[in-house]
N, C-alpha and C positions, 0 to 999 in steps of 0.2 A: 375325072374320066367317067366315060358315060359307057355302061355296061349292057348289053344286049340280054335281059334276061329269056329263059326257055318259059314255053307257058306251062300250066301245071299239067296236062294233058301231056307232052313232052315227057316231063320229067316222072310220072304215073307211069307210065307205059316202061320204064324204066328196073328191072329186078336187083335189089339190093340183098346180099346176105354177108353173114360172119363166118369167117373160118379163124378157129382161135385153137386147133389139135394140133401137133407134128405131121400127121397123116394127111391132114386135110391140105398143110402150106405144101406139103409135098403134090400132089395133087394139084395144085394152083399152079408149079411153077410154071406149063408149057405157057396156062393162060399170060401169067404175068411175065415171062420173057418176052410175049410176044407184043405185049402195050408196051412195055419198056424200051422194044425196038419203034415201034411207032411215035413215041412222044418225043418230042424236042426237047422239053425240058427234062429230062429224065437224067439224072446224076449218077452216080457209082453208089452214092448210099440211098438211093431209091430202088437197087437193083435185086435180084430176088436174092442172090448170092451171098451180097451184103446184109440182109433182112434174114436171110434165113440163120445167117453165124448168131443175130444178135437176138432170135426169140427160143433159138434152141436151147442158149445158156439162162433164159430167163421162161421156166414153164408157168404157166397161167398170171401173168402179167403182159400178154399183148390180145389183141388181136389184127384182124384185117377185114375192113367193110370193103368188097367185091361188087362195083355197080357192073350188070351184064346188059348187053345187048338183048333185044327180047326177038328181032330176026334173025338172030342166028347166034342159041344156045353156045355157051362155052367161051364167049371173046368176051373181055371185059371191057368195059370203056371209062372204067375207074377205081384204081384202087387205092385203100387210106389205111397205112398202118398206124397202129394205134400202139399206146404203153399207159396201163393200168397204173394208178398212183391210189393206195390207203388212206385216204385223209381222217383223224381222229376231230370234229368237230369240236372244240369246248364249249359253245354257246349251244349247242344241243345235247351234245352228251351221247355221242354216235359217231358210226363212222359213217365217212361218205368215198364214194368213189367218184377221182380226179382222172381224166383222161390227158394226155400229152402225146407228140409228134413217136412213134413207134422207133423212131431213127435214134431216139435219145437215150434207146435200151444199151446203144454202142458210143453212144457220144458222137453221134454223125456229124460232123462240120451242117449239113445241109438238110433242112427237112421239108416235108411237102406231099404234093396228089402225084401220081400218073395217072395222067390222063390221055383216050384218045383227043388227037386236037381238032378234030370236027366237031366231037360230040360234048366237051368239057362243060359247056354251059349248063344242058338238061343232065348229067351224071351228078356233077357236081348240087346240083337242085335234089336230085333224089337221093343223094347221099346225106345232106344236111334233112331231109323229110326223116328219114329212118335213123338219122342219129336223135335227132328230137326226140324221139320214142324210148332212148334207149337211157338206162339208168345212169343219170352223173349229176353233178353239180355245179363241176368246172370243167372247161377245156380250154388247152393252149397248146401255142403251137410255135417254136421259135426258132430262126432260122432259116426263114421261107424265101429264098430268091425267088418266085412266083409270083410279083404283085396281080398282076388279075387273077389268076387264081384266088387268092388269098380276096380279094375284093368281093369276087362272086359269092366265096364261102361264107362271109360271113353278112354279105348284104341280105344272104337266106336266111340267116340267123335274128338279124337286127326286125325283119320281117317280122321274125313268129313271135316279136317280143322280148327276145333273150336280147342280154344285157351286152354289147362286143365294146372294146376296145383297144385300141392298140399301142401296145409299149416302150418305152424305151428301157434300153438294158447297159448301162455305164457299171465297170468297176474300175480297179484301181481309181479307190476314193474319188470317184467320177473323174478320174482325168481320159478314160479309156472309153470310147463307143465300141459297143461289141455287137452291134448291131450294122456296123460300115466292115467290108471286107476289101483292104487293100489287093489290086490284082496289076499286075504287069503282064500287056501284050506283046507275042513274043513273035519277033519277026523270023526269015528264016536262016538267016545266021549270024553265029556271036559277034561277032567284030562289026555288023548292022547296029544291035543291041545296043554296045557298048560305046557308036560314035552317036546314035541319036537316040536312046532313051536312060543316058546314067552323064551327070556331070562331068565336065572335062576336070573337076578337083577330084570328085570320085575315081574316075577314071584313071587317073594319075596313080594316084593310092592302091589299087586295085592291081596296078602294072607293076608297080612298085611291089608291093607283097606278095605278088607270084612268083616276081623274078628270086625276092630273098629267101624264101622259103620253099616253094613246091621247083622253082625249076631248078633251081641249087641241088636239090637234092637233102638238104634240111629236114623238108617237111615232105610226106606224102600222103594221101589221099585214098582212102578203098571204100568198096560199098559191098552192102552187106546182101550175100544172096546163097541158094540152098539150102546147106546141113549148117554152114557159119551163121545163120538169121539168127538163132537164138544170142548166142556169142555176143553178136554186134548191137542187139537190141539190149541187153545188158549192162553191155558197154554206154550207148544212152541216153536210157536210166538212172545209172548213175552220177551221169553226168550233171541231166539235170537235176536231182535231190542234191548232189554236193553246190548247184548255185543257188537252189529255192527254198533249201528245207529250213538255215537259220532265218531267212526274212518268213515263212511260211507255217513253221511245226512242223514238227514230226509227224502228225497224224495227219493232217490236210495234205502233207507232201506224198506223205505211203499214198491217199487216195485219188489225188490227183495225177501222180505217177502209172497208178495203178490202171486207171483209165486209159493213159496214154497208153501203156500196156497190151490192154486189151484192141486197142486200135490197128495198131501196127502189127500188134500179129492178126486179127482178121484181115486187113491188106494182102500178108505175105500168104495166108490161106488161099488166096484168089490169085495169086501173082502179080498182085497190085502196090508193092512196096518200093521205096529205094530211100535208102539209110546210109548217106557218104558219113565215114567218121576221116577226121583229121589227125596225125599221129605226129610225133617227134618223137624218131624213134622206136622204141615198145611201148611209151606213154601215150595215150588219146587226152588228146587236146581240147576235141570238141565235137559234135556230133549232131547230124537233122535230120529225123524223120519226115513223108513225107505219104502220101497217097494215090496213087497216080492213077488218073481215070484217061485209061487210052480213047474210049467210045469218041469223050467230049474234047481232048487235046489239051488236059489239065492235071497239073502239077500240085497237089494241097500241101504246103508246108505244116503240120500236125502240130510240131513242138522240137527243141533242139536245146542242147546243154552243153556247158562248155566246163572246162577245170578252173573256178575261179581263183586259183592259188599260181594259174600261169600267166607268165609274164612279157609274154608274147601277143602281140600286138594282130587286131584284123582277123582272129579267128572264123568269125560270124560271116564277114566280109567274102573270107576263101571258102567258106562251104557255101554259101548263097549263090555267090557267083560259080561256084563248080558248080551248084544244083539248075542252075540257069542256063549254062554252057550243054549240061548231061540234055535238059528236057528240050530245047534248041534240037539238039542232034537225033532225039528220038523224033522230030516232027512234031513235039506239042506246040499248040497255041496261046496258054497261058501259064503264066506262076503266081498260083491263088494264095498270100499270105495269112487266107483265113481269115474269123475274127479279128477286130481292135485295129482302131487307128495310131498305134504306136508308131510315133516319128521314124522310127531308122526305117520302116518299110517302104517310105517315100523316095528314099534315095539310091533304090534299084528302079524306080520309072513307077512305081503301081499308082494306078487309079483307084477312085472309091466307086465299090460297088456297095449297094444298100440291098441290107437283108428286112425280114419282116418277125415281130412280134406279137400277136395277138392271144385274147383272151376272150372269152366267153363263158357266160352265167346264167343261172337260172335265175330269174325275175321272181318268181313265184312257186314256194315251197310242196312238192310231193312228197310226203314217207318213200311211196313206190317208188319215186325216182330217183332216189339219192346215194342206193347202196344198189351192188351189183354182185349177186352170187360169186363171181368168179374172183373175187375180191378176199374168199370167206377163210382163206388159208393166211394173208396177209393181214387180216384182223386176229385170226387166232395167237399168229406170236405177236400182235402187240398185245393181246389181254395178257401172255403170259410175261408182256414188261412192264404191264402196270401191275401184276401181281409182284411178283419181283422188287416192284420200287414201292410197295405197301400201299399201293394207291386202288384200295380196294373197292371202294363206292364205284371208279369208273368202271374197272370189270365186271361190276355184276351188272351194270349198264349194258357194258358194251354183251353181255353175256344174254342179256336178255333181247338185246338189239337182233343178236344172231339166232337166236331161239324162234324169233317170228322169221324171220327171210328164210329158216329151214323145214320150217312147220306147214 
């Protein structure tokens, strides 16, 4: 693809600055609601509301580079949030400051620029001029449904020398692309859906386990909304640690739980949640969080957990398709399965959509540019873990590291 670059005249004429305070993101919102209503691609975790949950819980590990318009003060025509990462160097014996996608403060499904989309070529140019300048070592960015965007950004990089490339991201022992995002479009009503985008075996199955369970009267279905959100988000949680935490640990499950956590209630902060659980009876069966960005007409399925000790068949099946049915009715236009090409999401109709990973490096070593004052809190309690774990030669490194950045 052949990209229209801005000349640097353009992109000069362009004002870039940081606001990395409370006060200041507060201050920003009119600007940045008002790009966000402008840009097409603009997502719910690009949105100031969503950004704002995720930096107030995390003080001086983000910021935001704010490209403005230079005729007319105050409209931004690009913003980049950012999330500060402590990297402890061993082959230098320092630390350095890593930059990442600002989204990743909350575990955003979706990361990236708002931009206006007249202007994105020359912002996005002045934004990478003023990032060059700025203290780091590494940047990445993952998550980016923005391919040109993502192109432009870092074709200015590749420019000035620095090192880009872009990744792939497989786990589950490479069998999983987490990098492809399964999505099914969603016509405008269910019984459409279900004669031309789900197998007529599916289909069957799907009719079948309605009828024995939820229309019987067996099983029923609620979602989780008000004063009960806590309650139902609980519920879960639960659910999933009781199918992931033996294949996973106990400490990977608390933290990845944990994150889910955090997600779904910044959601229900905004009014952006819905959370069907499945019941027989007083027991919950099984349970889906989800995300729901009205603006765009999207449904993000988060994570979902079921009781692996039940012996009830089609769980997953009846909350997917209740979650498919519900967003149908609310008028959205898709149901984003998120990350990973795991098979069973093929068989509600999804398409792959492709997300982007990049990386970028510095080529060529600066003292100056490798550590970032705002950094100087999250090195302080690593010296006090390498004092702690008697690894005393790195602290007085790293103690002298910091002794120049504040001198």
């Amino acid at each position: 693809m052949t990209l229209q670059s801005p000349t640097p005249a353009e992109a000069s004429a362009i004002a870039v600055r940081l606001v990395d305070t409370p006060a200041g993101l507060d201050a920003l919102r009119p600007v940045w609601e008002e790009l966000q209503a402008r840009d097409p691609e603009a997502t719910i975790f690009l949105t100031w509301e969503w950004m704002a949950q995720a930096f107030r819980a995390h003080p001086y590990r983000w910021t935001v580079l704010v490209a403005e318009d230079p005729r007319h003060p105050g409209r931004a025509l690009c913003l980049l949030p950012l999330k500060y990462r402590t990297h402890w160097s061993r082959s230098r014996a320092e630390f350095q400051t890593e930059l990442e996608a600002g989204g990743r403060l909350l575990w955003s499904e979706y990361t990236g620029f708002l931009c206006h989309p007249e202007h994105e070529a020359a912002a996005l140019r002045a934004v990478t001029d003023h990032l060059a300048g700025m203290p780091w070592m590494k940047f990445s960015m993952r998550y980016v449904a923005q391919d040109r965007r993502c192109r432009l950004f870092t074709d200015a990089f590749a420019a000035k020398g620095f090192d880009v490339s872009y990744k792939e991201y497989l786990i589950n022992r490479k069998t999983t692309d987490n990098l492809v995002c399964p999505q099914v479009d969603l016509p405008e009503d269910f019984p459409a859906y279900l004669a031309n985008q789900v197998s007529a075996n599916r289909r069957q199955k799907y009719a079948r386990l309605k009828r024995d369970h939820l229309d019987s009267g067996a099983m029923h279905i609620t979602r989780a909304d008000g004063a009960g959100f806590a309650e139902a988000l609980d519920v879960m949680i639960g659910l999933w640690k009781l199918r992931w935490q033996p294949q996973k640990g106990e400490k990977t499950a608390d933290r990845v739980a944990g994150n889910y956590r955090d997600v779904l209630t910044a959601a229900h902060e905004i009014g952006a949640v819905f959370l069907p659980i499945l019941w027989k009876g007083d027991r919950p069966l099984g349970a889906l969080g989800h995300v729901i960005d009205r603006r765009n007409g999207v449904a993000h399925f988060i994570a979902g957990g079921r009781d692996p000790a039940a012996e009830e068949k089609g769980i997953g099946q009846l909350l997917h398709f209740h979650s498919i049915d519900w967003a149908i009715d609310q008028g959205l236009i898709c149901y984003d399965f998120c990350h990973g090409n795991e098979r069973y999401k093929y068989s509600y109709g999804a398409v792959d959509t492709p997300v982007l990973y990049f990386e970028i490096k510095r080529t060529d070593y600066d003292p100056a540019l490798a550590f970032d004052f705002i950094c100087a809190g999250a090195a302080l309690r690593r010296m006090e873990e390498f004092l702690q774990k008697g690894k005393t030669e790195a602290a007085m490194k790293a103690c002298a590291q910091l002794a120049r950045v504040l001198s």
